[in-house]
RODOBA-114300 format. One record per residue (C-alpha): residue in three letters; x, y, z. Coordinates in steps of 0.5 Angstrom, whole numbers, plus 500, padded with zeros to 3 digits. Layout:
<sites>
AlaXYZ;...
</sites>
This chain:
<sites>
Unk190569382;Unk185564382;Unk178563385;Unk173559386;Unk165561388;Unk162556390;Unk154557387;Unk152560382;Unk144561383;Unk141569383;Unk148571387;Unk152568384;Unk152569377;Unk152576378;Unk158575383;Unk162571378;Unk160576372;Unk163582376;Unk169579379;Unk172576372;Unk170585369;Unk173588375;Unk180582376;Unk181581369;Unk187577370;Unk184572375;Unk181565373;Unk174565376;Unk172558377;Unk164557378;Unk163551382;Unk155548383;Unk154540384;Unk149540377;Unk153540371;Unk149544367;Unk147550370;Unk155552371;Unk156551364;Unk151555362;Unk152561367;Unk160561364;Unk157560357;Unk152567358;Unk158570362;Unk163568356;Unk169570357;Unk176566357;Unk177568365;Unk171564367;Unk171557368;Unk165552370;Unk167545374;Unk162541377;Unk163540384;Unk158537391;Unk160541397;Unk157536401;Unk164532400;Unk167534405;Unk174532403;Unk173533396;Unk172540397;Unk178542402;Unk182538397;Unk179543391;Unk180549395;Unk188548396;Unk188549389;Unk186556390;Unk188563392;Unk180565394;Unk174562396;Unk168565396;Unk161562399;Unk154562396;Unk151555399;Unk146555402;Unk145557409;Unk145549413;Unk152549408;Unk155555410;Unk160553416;Unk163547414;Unk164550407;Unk168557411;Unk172550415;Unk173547409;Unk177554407;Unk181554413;Unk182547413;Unk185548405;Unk189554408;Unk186560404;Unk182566404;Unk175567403;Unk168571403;Unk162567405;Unk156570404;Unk151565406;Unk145566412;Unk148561416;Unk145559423;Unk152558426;Unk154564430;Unk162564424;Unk166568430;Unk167561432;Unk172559428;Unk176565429;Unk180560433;Unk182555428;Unk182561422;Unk188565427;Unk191558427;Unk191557419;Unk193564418;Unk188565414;Unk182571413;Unk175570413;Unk170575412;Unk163573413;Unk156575412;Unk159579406;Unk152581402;Unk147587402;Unk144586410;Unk148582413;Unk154585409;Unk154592407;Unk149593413;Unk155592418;Unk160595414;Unk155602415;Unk155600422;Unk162599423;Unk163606420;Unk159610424;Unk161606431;Unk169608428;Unk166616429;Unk162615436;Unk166615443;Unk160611446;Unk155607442;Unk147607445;Unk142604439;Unk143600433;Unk137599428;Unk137597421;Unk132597416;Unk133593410;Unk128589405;Unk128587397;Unk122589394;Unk118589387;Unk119596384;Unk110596385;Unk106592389;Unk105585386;Unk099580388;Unk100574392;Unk106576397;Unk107584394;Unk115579393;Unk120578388;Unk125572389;Unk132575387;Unk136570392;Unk136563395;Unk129561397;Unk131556401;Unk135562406;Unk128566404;Unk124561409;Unk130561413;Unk130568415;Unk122568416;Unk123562421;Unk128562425;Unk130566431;Unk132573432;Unk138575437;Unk137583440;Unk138587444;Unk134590448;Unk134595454;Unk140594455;Unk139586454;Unk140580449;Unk134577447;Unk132572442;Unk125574439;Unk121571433;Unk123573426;Unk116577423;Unk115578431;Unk117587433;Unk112589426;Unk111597425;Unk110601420;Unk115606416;Unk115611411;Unk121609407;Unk123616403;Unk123615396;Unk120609396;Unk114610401;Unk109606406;Unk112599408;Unk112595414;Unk119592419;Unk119586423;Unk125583426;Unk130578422;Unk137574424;Unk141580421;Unk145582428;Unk149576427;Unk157578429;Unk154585431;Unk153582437;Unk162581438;Unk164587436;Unk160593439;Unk158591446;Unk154595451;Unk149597447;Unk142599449;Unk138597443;Unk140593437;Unk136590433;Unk135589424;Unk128590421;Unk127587414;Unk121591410;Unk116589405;Unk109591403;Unk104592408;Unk101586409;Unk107581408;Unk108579414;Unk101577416;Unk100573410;Unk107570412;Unk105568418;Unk099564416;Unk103559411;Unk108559417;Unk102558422;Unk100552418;Unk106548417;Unk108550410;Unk115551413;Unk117545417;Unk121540415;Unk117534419;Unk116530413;Unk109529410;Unk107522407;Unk114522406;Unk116530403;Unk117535408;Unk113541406;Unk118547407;Unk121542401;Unk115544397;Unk114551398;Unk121552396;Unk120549390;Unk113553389;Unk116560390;Unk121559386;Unk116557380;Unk110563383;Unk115568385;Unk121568382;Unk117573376;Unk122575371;Unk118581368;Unk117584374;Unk123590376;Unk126590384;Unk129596388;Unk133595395;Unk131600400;Unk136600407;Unk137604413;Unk142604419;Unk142608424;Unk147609429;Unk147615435;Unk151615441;Unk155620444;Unk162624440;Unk165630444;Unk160629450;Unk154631445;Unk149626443;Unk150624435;Unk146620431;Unk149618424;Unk144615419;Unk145612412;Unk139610406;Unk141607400;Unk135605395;Unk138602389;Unk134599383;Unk134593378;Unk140595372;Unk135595366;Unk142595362;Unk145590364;Unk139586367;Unk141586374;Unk136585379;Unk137590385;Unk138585390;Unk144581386;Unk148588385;Unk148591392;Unk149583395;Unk154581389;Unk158588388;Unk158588396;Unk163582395;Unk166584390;Unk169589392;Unk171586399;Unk174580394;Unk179585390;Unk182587397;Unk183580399;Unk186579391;Unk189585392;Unk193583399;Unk190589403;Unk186586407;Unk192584412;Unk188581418;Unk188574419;Unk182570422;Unk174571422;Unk174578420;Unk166581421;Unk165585415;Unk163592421;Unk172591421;Unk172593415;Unk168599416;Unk172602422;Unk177602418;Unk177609413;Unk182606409;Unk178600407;Unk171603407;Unk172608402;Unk176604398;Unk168599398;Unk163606398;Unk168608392;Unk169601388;Unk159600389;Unk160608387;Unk163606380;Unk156601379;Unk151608381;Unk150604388;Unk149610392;Unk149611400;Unk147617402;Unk149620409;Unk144624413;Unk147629417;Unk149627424;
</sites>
């Protein structure tokens, strides 16, 4: 069994670390376009099973040619390099998980995924990823299905000056999710809002006051539960958050419009990874997902929290082990050949499934990832 990941920022190192444990007779290569940083996560893993190889995804046909090599692709590109990284996994004939925030709509390619007779398995993190999964399992138990809400963020364990945040993933995905378009349904009908637009305020149990706004997190939702009344996902930060996100938004810091020659989103990228990445300071991740609907005539509601907090042990941020971990467990079942569905496999099909539910929810148990179900 050999598998490739394609990064190995935040995510991805985290990812690789867990893979080479939990599949210890597979060979994980470790791929980035910068030498030096896969050869120093492959060094801090240090074991004999994991590999680094430099390699510029941006080479269409060098990574198709790279991909044939392999059993299992999985991505962590940024979001802007998501789709064609999924193409060239179709194009090469293997499986893979993608985790990266493409704009793309990935049901897309099911087409050409069913034609390859490959499984992908996209939007395979925390939100969107565990989330739909969650969804999937309460949808599976409802006859009918009225209103989904999700409620997910990536929190400072305590409030913590300018932005009350902490960098644990992509930045560049980061900007993303606060400036692009958000596809809902509301009132029975599909609309786009804009992202932080929908703010309320929350109390979050265990974790306390925070505030919800609309992000791109439905995503492949929008394919596989239809006639909904409302569906929408929240990400939640501390009270305040947004309105400051706003004004850097307002202002022109996120546009790629160059200016004097530099795009300034370019820059605010490099300044949050320099002011916020914040290595001192500990993360937690708070979610929620709500499904009701009607079961044996009756109107049911099944409710799902997690709050899961920065491994102090290991030293492991919140964010890396319910994304990486979520995947990681998808990515056995694929090296197990349990999963036998071909094409573009949204992660809420794994939840309808209780076979493979169980064996995720069981295998993020073994980690402390804890899910609780309210009653219904």
């Amino acid at each position: 069994m050999k598998i490739l990941t394609i990064g190995c920022g935040y995510i991805g190192s985290v990812l690789a670390r867990h893979l080479s444990e939990r599949i210890p007779h597979a060979e994980i290569v470790i791929s980035d376009e910068k030498r030096e940083a896969v050869e120093r996560v492959a060094s801090s893993i240090g074991r004999e099973n994991v590999k680094p190889l430099q390699l510029n995804i941006r080479d269409y046909d060098r990574l198709v040619k790279t991909a044939e090599n392999f059993d299992i692709l999985v991505g962590l590109a940024p979001g802007k390099l998501g789709y064609k990284t999924v193409e060239a996994a179709i194009e090469a004939g293997i499986d893979m998980v993608d985790l990266s925030y493409m704009p793309e709509d990935p049901m897309t390619l099911n087409g050409k995924a069913l034609r390859a007779g490959v499984t992908v398995i996209p939007d395979c993190g925390v939100a969107p990823g565990l989330s739909n999964i969650l969804v999937g399992r309460a949808v599976s138990m409802l006859d009918e299905v009225k209103n989904v809400a999700i409620f997910v963020g990536g929190i400072p364990q305590n409030r913590t000056p300018p932005l009350d945040y902490k960098v644990t993933w992509c930045v560049e995905d980061l900007i993303e999710e606060y400036v692009r378009k958000a596809k809902i349904v509301r009132n029975g009908k599909t609309v786009e809002v804009e992202a932080l637009d929908g703010l309320e305020e929350v109390e979050f149990p265990g974790v306390g006051k925070l505030e919800a706004f609309y992000t791109d997190g439905v995503r492949t939702l929008h394919h596989s539960i239809r006639r909904v009344e409302n569906m929408w996902e929240k990400t939640l930060r501390y009270p305040g958050h947004a309105e400051k996100i706003r004004l850097l938004r307002d202002l022109g810091f996120f546009d790629e419009e160059p200016i004097d020659g530099i795009p300034p989103r370019s820059l605010t990228i490099k300044v949050f990874e320099r002011k916020l990445s914040l290595p001192e300071i500990k993360d937690l991740v708070a979610m929620r997902v709500e499904v009701d609907g009607i079961k044996n005539g009756r109107e049911t509601r099944y409710s799902y929290i997690l709050v899961d907090y920065y491994d102090e042990e290991k030293k492991v941020t919140a964010m890396g082990r319910t994304t990486a971990y979520t995947a990681s467990a998808v990515i056995q079942l694929l090296a197990k050949k349990e999963i036998v569905e071909v094409g573009v496999v949204p992660p809420e099909r794994l939840g309808m499934s209780e076979k493979y539910f169980e064996k995720i929810i069981r295998e993020l148990e073994r980690d402390g990832i804890r899910i609780e179900q309210l009653s219904a």
